[in-house]
N, C-alpha and C positions, 0 to 999 in steps of 0.2 A: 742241429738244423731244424728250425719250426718252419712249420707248415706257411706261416707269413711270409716269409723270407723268398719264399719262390712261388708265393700263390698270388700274389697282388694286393699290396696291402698299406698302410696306411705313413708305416716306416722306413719305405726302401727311398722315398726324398729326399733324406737327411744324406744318403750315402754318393747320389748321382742328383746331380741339376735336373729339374723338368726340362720335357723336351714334347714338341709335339709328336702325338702319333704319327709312324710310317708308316710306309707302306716299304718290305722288302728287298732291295734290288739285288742283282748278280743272279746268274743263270741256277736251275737247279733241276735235276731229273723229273724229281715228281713232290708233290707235298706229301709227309708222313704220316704215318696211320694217327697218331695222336689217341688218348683214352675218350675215346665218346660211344656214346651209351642213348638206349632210347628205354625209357620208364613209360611203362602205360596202366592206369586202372580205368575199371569201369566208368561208363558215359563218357566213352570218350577222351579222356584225358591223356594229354600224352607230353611228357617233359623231354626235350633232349639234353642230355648232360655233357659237356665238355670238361676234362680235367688242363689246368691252363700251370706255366709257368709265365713270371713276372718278370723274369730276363730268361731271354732266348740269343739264334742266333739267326743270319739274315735267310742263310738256305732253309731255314723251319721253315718261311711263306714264298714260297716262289711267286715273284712277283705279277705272273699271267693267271696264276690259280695258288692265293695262299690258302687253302685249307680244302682236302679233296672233296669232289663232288657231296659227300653224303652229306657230308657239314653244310656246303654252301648248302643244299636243298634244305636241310633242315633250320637253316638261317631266315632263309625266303620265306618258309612257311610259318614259323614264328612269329604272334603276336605282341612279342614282349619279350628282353633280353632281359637276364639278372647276374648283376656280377658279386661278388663277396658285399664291395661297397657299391653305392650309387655314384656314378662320376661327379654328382654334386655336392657329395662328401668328400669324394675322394681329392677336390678341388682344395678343401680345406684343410684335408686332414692332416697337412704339415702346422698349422698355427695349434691343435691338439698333439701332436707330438711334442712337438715345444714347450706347451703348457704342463704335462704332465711328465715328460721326460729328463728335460735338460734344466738344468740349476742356471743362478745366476753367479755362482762361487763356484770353483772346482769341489765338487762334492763326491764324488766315484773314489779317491782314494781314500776316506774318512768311509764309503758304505762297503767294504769291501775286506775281508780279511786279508791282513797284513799278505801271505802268500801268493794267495789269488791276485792283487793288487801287481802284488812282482812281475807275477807270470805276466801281465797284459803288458807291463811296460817292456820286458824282453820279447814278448811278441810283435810291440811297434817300435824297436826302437829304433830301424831305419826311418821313420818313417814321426818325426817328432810333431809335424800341424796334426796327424792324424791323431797322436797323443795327446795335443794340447786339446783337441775338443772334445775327444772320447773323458778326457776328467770331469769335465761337465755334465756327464749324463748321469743316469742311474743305470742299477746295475743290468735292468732286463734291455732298455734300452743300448748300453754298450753291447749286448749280446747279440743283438738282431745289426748292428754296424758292422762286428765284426764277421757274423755269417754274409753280408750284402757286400762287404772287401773280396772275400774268398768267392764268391760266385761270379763279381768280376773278373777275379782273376781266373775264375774257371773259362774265360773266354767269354762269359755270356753278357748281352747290353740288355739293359731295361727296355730303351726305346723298341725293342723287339718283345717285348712281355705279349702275349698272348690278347689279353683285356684289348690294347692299341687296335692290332688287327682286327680284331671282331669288330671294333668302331668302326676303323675304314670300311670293312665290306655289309654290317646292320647300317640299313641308312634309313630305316624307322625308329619309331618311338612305340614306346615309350624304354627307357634303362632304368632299372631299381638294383636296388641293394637287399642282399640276404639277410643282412644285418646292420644297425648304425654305427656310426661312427664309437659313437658312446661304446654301442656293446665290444667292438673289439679293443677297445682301449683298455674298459674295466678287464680285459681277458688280460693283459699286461699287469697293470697299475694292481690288481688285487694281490698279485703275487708276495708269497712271503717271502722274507728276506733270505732267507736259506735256499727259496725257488729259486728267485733270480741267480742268486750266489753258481747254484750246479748250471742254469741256462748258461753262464760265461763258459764256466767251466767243463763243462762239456764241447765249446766253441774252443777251447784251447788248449784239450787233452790231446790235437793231433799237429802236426806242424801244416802252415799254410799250403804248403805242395799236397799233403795229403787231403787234406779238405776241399782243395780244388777239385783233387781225382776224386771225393766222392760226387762232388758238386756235375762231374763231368757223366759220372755213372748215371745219375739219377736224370741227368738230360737224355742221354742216348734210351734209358728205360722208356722215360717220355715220350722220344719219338716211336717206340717200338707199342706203346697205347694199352697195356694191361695194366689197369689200375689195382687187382690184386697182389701181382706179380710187386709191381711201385711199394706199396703197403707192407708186403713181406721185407723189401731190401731196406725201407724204412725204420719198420720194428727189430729188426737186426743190427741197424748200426745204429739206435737210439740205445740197444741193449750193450752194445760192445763200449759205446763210450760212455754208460752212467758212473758217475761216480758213488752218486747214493741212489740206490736201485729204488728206492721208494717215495725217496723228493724226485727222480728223475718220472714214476709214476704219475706222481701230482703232476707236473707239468704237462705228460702228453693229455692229462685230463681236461685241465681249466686250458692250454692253448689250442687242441686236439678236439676232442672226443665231446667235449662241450659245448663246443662250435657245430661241430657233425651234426646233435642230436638239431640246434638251431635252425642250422641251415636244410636240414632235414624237413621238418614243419614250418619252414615258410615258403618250401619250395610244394608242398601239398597244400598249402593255402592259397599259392598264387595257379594252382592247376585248376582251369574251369572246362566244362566240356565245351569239345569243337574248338576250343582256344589253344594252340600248340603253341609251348612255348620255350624257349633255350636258355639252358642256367651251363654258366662257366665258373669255377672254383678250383682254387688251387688244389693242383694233382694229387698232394698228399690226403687229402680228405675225401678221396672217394673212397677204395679199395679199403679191404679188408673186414672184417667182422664187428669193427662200429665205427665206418665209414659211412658217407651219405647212402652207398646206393643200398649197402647192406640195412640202413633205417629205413627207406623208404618202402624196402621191400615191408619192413615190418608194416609198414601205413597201408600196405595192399597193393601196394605198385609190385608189377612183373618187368625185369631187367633184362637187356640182351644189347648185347651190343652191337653200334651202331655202322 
């Protein structure tokens, strides 16, 4: 399960049609604590940090208040929102998937060892259009489709991703991107063939029912808002399902840990005094020991939650 797959990202298209932002409906108690965070350094600078998932479900935003007070206040005060991508990449970022991902030939059962190849067909074999296209991809990209099947079938819709809401209820400008379109692609596309090879494979060392219950864990941790607490349960079942503990390394680096250190320093660049501003990034990249908040601290920012 990478960090994309549930943070908002550039691949979850190819899995679910675009659809416009919503807004919420159906009753709900109260909206959940969610992982947010206020970073502050000297002169003033103060970032608030959201940790977001890219499909949710409709009680996440109770439609009279999706996201509780402290958020909306620190919405309001906000000169500037920043998502992973800018919504006018993220506009495009299906015609670079495409480009870089998908073949014009079935090429996935030629990139793929004979085995790993099997497994995926026994994994879809109810399920044969989703076959006939998944052979067209390459291998990282088949990876991130079949983590975006199992989080639907975790119960969760895209049109309820976190990024949506924030739109409906930021109804200033300006919206930026932590990173370009390019940078998260080259995070994919650099991957060595043996990366992407354990990415599948690690997507299909547990059976679908079981992926969903992680998929389901990791939501309900979400609503419970400890980004460390997320990071632990992360690195735990990153470690239970590696196949090769050291290509499984590589990966949480160049998907993970590489992106952190980025989105890290562009979010201290985009910090001005008196200028408050709201960065939202998927959940898994906050928490833990080289997560966002833990770099920033290094930049001199003091964290506390919000």
């Amino acid at each position: 399960m990478t960090a994309c797959a549930l943070g908002g990202s550039a691949v979850d298209a190819l899995a679910a049609p675009a659809s416009a932002p919503r807004t919420a409906a159906g009753a709900a108690q109260a909206p959940p604590r969610l992982p947010f965070y206020i970073a502050r350094k000297a002169n003033n600078r103060t970032v608030y940090i959201l940790g977001t998932m890219h499909a949710a479900k409709p009680a996440d935003y109770p439609p009279n208040q999706p996201f509780r007070p402290e958020i909306l206040d620190a919405l309001k005060r906000a000169t500037l929102l920043a998502f992973e991508l800018s919504p006018d990449d993220l506009v495009v970022s299906q015609n670079d998937v495409t480009r870089y991902g998908v073949c014009d030939t079935p090429c996935l059962p030629k990139q793929l060892p004979d085995a790993l190849w099997k497994r995926l067909q026994w994994r879809l074999r109810d399920n044969p259009e989703a076959l006939a296209e998944i052979q067209k991809m390459r291998p990282w990209l088949a990876a991130l489709l079949i983590e975006t099947y199992d989080s639907l079938a975790a119960g969760l819709q895209t049109e309820y991703g976190t990024e949506a809401q924030l739109e409906n209820v930021y109804a200033k400008y300006p919206i930026v991107g932590l990173e370009t379109l390019n940078d998260q692609m080259r995070a994919f596309t650099n991957l060595r063939n043996a990366e992407q090879w354990e990415m599948l494979a690690q997507d299909l060392a547990q059976t679908p029912q079981q992926n969903a219950a992680d998929t389901r864990q990791l939501h309900a941790l979400w609503r419970e808002g400890d980004a460390d607490k997320l990071a632990a349960w992360s690195a735990a079942r990153s470690l239970r399902l590696a196949q090769t503990p050291e290509l499984s390394n590589a990966l949480d680096e160049k998907i993970l840990y590489r992106r952190n250190r980025r989105f890290a320093r562009r979010i201290a660049d985009l910090s001005l005094p008196d200028k408050p501003i709201f960065v939202a990034v998927g959940v898994l990249h906050l928490g833990g020991p080289r997560g966002v908040l833990a770099k920033l601290r290094e930049n001199g920012f003091s964290i506390e939650p919000g």
